[in-house]
C-alpha positions in Angstrom: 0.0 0.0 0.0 1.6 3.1 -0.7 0.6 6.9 -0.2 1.6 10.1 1.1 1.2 11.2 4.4 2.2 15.0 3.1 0.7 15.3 0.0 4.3 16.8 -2.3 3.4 19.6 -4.6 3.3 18.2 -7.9 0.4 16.7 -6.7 -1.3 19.7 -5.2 -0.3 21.7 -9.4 -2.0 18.5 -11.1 -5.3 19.0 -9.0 -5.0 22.7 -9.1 -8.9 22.9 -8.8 -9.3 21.1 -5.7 -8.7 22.5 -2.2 -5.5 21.1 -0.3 -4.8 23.4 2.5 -5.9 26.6 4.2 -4.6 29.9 4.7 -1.0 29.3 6.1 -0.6 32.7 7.5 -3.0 31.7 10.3 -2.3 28.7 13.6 -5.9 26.6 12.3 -5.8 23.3 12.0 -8.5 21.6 9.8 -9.3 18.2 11.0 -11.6 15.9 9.0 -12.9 12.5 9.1 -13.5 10.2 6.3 -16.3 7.3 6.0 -18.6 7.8 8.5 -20.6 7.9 10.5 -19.9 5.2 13.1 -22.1 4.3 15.6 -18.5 3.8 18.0 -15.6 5.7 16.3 -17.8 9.0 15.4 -18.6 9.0 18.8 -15.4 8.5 20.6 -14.3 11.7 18.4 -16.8 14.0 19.0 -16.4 13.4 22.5 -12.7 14.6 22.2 -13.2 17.4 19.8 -16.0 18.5 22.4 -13.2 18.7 25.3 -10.7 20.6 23.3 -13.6 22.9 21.9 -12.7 21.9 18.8 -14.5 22.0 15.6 -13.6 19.6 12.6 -15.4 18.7 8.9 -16.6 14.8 8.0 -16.7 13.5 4.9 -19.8 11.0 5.4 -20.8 8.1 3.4 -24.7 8.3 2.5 -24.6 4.8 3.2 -23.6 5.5 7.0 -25.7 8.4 7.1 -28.2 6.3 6.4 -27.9 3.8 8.8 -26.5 5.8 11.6 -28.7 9.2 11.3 -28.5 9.8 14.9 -24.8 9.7 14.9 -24.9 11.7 11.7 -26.9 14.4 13.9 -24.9 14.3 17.2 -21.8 15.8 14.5 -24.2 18.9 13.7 -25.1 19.6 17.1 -21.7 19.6 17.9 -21.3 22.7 15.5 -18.9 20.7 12.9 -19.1 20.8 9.0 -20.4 18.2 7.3 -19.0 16.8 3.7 -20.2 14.3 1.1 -17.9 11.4 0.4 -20.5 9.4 -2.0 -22.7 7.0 -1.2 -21.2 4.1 -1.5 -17.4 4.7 -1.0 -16.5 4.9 -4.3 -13.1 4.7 -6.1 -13.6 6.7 -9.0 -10.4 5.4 -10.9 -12.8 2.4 -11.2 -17.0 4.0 -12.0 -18.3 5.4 -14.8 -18.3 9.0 -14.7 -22.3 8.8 -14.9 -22.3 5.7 -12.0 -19.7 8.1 -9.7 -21.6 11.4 -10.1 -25.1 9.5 -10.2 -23.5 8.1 -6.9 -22.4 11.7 -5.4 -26.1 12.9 -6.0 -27.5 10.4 -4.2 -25.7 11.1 -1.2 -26.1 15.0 -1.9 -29.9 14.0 -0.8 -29.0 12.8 3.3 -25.7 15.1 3.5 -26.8 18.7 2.7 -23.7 20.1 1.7 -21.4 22.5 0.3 -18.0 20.2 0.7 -16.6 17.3 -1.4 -14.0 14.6 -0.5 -13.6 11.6 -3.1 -13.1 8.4 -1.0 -9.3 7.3 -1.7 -8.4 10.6 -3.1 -9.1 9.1 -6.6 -11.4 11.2 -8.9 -10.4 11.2 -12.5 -10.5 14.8 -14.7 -13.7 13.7 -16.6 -15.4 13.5 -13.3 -13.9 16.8 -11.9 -15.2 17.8 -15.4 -18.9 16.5 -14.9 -19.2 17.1 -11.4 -18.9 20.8 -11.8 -21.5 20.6 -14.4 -23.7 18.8 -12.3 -23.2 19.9 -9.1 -21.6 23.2 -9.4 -22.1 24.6 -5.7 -20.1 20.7 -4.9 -16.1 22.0 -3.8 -13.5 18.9 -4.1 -11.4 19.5 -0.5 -8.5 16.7 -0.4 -5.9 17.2 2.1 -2.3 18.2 3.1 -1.7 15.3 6.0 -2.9 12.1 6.1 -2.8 10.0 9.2 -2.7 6.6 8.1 -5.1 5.3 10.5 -6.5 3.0 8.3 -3.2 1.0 7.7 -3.3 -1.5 10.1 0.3 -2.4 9.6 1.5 0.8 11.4 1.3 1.3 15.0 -0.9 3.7 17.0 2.4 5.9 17.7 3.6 5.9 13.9 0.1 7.1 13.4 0.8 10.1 15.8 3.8 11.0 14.2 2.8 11.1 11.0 0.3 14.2 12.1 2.8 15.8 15.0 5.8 15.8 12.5 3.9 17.3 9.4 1.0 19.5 10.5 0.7 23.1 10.6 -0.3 26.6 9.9 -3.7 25.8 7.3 -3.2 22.2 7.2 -6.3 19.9 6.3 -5.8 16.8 8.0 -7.5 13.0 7.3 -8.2 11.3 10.1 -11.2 8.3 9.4 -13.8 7.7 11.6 -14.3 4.0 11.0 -13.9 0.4 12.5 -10.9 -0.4 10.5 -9.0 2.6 11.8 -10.2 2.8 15.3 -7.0 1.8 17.3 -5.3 3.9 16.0 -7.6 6.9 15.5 -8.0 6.2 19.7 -4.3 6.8 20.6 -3.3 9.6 17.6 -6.3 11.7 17.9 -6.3 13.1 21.7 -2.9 13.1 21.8 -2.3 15.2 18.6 -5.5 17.7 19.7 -3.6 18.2 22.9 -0.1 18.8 21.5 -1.3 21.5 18.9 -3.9 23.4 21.4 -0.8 23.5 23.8 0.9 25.1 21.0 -1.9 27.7 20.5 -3.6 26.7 18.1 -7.1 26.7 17.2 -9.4 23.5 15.1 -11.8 25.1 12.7 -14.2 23.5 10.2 -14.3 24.0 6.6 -17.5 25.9 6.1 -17.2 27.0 2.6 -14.4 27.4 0.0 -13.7 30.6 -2.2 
């Protein structure tokens, strides 16, 4: 399995149109959670988020949202942003550009939403193409740091490096609310909250986009 935990540059000029970071002049962290809701892990982060005051954007499957809509309301009462991440966790390297943005639509109708994250980072330039057509308002927010939860063949504390040694001023950081990356969600997540709120800095959602 191979990725980037800080996403290099090329990568950010080749998907010029999508969002990868925030202003950098300011100390805001951007936290955000991928494939949720869970009935377990959403939970467990909202409760540390809520302790830390902290305010954070997740990417929700329609799927999840519709199985877990009282989960999927405990995160707006909490005050956080809410994105759409399709319905069913699609990697769009392998649909259809009608299938992926018939797919995006339907989850449009649970998660009311300005925001945009494709699951696996992997959206082709056709679909950037139609989804702008389709759903214009729709902005496509990837990120700067990815924590590697989900890789289960790293340890909880490689997990909390990978977000102590690389975030900062505007950075958008993946963390996933999910079963498979609950361990080491459990240990990173508090522990890099803490660190960065003792360094002064704040956790903001992404409300809208410019």
């Amino acid at each position: 399995m191979f990725y980037f935990i800080k996403t290099p540059g090329w990568l950010k000029k080749i998907y010029s149109g999508c969002t990868w970071q925030m202003n950098i002049a300011e100390k805001k962290i951007y936290l955000s959670f991928d494939d949720g809701p869970h009935p377990v892990a959403t939970k467990f982060v909202l409760e540390v988020l809520e302790k830390y005051n902290a305010r954070a954007t997740f990417f929700c499957i329609g799927k999840n949202v519709a199985a877990y809509p009282e989960v999927y309301q405990q995160i707006l009462a909490g005050g956080h942003a809410v994105g759409n991440h399709t319905f069913n966790h699609l990697n769009g390297w392998k649909t259809p550009v009608g299938m992926y943005i018939e797919n995006i639509e339907q989850a449009q109708q649970l998660i009311k939403t300005n925001l945009f994250r494709p699951p696996y980072g992997k959206i082709s330039f056709k679909q950037l193409k139609a989804l702008s057509v389709k759903q214009p308002t729709l902005k496509v927010i990837m990120w700067s740091v990815l924590s590697a939860d989900f890789d289960i063949k790293i340890t909880p504390e490689k997990c909390c490096r990978n977000v102590l040694e690389n975030t900062g001023n505007g950075s958008i950081v993946v963390f996933h609310d999910s079963e498979k990356a609950f361990e080491n969600l459990q240990f990173a997540l508090p522990k890099m909250v803490q660190h960065f709120s003792r360094l002064g800095y704040n956790f903001e959602k992404i409300d809208c986009v410019n």
